[in-house]
C-alpha positions in Angstrom: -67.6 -18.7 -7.7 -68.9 -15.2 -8.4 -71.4 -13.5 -5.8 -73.7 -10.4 -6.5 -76.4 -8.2 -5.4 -78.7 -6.3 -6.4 -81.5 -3.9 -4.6 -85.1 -4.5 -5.5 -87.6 -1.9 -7.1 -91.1 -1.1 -6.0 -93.0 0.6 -8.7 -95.9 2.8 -7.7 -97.3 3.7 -11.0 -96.4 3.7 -14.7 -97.6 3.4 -18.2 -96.6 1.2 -20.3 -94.5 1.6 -23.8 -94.2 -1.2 -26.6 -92.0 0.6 -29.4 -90.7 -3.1 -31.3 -87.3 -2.0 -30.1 -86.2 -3.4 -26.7 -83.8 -0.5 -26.2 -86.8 2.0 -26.4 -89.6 -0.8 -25.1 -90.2 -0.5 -21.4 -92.5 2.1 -19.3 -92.4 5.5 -17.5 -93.5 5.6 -14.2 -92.4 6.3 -10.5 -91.3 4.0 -7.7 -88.6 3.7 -4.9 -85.8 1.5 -4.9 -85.5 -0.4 -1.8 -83.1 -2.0 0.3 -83.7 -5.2 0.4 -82.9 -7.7 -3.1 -81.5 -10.3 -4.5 -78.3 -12.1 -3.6 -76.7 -14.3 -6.8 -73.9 -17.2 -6.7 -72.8 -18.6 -10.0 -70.1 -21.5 -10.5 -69.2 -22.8 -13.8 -70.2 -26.1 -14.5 -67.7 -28.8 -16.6 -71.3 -29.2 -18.9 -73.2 -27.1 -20.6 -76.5 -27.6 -18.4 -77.9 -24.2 -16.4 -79.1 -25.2 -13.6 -80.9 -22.0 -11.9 -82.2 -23.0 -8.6 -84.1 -20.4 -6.9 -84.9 -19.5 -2.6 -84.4 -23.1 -2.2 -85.4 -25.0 -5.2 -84.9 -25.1 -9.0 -86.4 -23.4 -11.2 -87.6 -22.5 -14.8 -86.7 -19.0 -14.2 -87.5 -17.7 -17.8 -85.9 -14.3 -17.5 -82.7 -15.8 -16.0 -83.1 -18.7 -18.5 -83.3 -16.0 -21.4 -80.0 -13.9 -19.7 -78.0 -17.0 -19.8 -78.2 -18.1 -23.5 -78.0 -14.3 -24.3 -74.7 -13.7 -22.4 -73.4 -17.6 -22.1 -74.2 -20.0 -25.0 -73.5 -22.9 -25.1 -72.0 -23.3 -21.4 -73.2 -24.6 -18.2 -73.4 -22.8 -15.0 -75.0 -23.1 -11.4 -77.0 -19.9 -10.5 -78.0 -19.8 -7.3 -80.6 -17.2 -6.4 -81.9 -16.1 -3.0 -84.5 -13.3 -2.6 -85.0 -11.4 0.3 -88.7 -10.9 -0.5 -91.0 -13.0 -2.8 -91.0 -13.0 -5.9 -94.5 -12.1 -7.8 -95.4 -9.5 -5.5 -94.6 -6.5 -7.2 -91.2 -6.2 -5.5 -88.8 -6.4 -8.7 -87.2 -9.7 -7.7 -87.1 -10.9 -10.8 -85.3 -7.5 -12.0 -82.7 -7.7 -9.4 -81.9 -10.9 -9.8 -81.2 -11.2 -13.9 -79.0 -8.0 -13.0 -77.5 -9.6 -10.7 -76.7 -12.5 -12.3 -75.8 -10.3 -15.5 -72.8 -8.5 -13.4 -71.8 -12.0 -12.7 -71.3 -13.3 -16.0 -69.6 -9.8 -17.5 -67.9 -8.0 -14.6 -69.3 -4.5 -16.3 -72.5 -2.9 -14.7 -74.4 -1.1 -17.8 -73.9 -4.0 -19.9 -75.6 -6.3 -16.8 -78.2 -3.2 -16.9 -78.9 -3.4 -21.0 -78.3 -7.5 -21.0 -81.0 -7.8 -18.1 -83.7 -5.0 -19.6 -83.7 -7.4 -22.5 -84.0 -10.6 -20.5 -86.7 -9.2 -18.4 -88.6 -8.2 -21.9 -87.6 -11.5 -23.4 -88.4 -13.4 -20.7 -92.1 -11.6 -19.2 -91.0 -9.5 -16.7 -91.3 -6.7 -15.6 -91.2 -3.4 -18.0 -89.4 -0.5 -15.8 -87.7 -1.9 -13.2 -84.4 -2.2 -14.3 -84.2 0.8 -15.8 -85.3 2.4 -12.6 -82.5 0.2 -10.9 -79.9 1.5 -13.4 -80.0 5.3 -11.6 -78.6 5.2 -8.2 -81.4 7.6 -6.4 -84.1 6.6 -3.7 -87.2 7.4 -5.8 -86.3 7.5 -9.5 -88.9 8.3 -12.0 -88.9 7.3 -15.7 -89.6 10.0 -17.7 -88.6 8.3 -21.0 -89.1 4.5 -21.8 -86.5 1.9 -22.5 -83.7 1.5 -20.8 -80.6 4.6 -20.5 -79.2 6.3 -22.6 -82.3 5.5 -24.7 -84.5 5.7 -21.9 -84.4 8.3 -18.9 -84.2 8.3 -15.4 -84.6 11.0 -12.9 -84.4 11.6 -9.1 -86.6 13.2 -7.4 -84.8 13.7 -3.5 -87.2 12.1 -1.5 -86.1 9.2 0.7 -87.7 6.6 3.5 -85.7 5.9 6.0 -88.7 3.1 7.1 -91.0 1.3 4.9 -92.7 -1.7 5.6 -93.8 -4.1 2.9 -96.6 -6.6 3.3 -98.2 -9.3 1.4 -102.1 -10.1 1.2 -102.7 -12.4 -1.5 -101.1 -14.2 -3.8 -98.6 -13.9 -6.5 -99.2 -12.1 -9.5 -97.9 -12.9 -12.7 -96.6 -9.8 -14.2 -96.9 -11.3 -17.9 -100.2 -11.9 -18.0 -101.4 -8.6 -16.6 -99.6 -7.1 -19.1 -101.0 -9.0 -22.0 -104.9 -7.9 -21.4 -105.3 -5.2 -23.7 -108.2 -3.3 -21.3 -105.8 -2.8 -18.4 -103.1 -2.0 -20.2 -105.0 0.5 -22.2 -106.3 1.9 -19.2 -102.9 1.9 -17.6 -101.4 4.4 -20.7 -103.9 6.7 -20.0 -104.2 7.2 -16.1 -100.1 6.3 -15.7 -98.9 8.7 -18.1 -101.4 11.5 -15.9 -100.1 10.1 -12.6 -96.1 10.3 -13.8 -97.3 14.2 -15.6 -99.0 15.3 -12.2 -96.1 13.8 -9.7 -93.6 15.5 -11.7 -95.5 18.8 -11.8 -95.3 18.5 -7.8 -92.8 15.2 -6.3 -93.4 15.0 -3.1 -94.3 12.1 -0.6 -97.9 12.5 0.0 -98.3 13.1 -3.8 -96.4 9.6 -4.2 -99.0 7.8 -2.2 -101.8 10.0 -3.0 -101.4 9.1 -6.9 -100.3 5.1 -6.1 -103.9 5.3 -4.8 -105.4 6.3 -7.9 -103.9 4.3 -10.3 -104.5 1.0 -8.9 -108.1 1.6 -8.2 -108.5 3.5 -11.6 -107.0 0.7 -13.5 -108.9 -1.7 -11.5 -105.8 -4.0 -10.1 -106.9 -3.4 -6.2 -107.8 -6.9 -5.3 -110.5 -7.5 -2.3 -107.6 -8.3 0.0 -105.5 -5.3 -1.1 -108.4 -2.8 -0.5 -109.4 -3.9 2.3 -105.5 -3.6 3.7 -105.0 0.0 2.3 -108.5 1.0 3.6 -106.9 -0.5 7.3 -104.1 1.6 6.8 -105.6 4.8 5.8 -106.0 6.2 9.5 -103.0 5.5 10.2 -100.4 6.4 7.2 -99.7 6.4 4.0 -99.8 2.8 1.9 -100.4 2.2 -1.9 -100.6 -1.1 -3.5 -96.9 -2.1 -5.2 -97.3 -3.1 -9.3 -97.8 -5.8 -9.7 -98.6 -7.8 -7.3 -100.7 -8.6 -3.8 -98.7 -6.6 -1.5 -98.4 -3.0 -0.4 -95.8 -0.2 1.0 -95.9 1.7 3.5 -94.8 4.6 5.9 -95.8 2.3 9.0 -93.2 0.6 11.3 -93.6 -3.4 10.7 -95.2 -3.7 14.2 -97.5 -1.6 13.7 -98.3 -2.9 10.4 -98.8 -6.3 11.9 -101.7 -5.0 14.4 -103.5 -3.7 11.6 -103.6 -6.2 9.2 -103.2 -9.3 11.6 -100.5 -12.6 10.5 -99.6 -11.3 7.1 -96.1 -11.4 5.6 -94.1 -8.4 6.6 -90.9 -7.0 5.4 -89.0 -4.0 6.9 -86.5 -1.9 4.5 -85.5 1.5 3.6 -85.5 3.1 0.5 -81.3 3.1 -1.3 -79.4 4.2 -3.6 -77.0 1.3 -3.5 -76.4 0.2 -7.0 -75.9 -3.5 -7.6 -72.6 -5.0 -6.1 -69.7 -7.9 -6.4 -70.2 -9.6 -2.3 
């Protein structure tokens, strides 16, 4: 029995980049790593089923799915995952846990960070995260696609020792926003002006300021994500986390909770823990 972890990745904008490669194929963009992630146990089974079950029950799990014949054809295994936030929400759950799962199977950390880039690609996750996991820094930015060495990753120095996460709608499903041609073709032009302006001045406030714009520019902002950051605005700083029905923010969970009434709430820090053997 192997256990791992892995921190999760909120992304606050990006752009993203298709080059046929999956090396080079992934986004730029900034976000923050967070504390909280995913936890893996895997056991060798005597068969050659995988059996991924998943917070409780089991699962298709496509990326995992996809990491597993990659890594480990042809044999069976039990992959337990549990998430400490949920998954579809913009929070890089998926991400953390096929990296996780990838420093069970091979014991060597940038061959679970290249085997889980794939998967994620592969498999229709996310484009960024795990290359934004792969840098041990608070608030990495991704200033060249794919993942390293092809791709780049950079720190920026800015840290939060609060944040509080909160959910307002349902889950997203990352795939499918990424498919429709209009957003992302809006998302290539006003991400790659968001990641060129933040990097021309990284600083907190610029963070949030810019989350702002991209996800009402590229029109993601649901009604029930609006009408959250709009609650928050008096208060501090919140941006809506890609992709999904949640936001970030500044705010201590309490407070959070007053403002927005019974919502989901998470409370974390940002890290620069890389992924772990438990």
């Amino acid at each position: 029995m192997i256990r791992t972890f892995c921190p999760g990745h909120i992304t606050c904008f990006f752009r993203p980049v298709r080059t046929g490669d999956m090396a080079t194929t992934g986004s730029i963009g900034a976000g923050i790593r967070i504390s909280l992630g995913s936890k893996v146990v895997l056991e060798e089974r005597s068969d050659d089923k995988v059996v991924v079950t998943m917070d409780g029950i089991e699962s298709d799990a496509k990326v995992t799915r996809c990491l597993m014949e990659s890594m480990a054809p042809g044999r069976g295994y039990d992959v337990t995952v549990t998430n400490d936030l949920p998954v579809g929400q913009g929070f890089g759950m998926s991400a953390a846990g096929a990296i996780a799962t990838a420093l069970a199977l091979s014991g060597d950390i940038d061959d679970a960070f290249l085997r889980a880039h794939r998967a994620e690609i592969e498999g229709g996750g996310g484009l960024g995260d795990v290359s934004a996991l792969s840098l041990p820094v608070h608030q990495p930015v991704r200033v060249r696609a794919g993942i390293p060495p092809h791709g780049e990753v950079i720190g920026t120095g800015i840290e939060f020792r609060t944040l509080t996460l909160a959910v307002v709608g349902r889950k997203m499903h990352t795939g499918s926003v990424l498919d429709d041609r209009d957003v992302c073709a809006r998302m290539e032009s006003v991400g790659e002006s968001c990641v060129r302006r933040f990097m021309d001045d990284p600083t907190e406030k610029r963070l949030f300021s810019l989350s702002g714009e991209f996800s009402r520019s590229v029109g993601l902002e649901s009604e029930d994500v609006r009408k959250a950051l709009d609650l928050l605005a008096p208060h501090g700083n919140a941006g809506m986390c890609m992709l999904g029905h949640s936001i970030f923010t500044t705010l201590p969970e309490d407070e959070v909770r007053e403002i927005l009434g019974d919502v989901p709430t998470y409370s974390c820090s940002s890290t620069d823990e890389l992924p772990r053997f438990l």
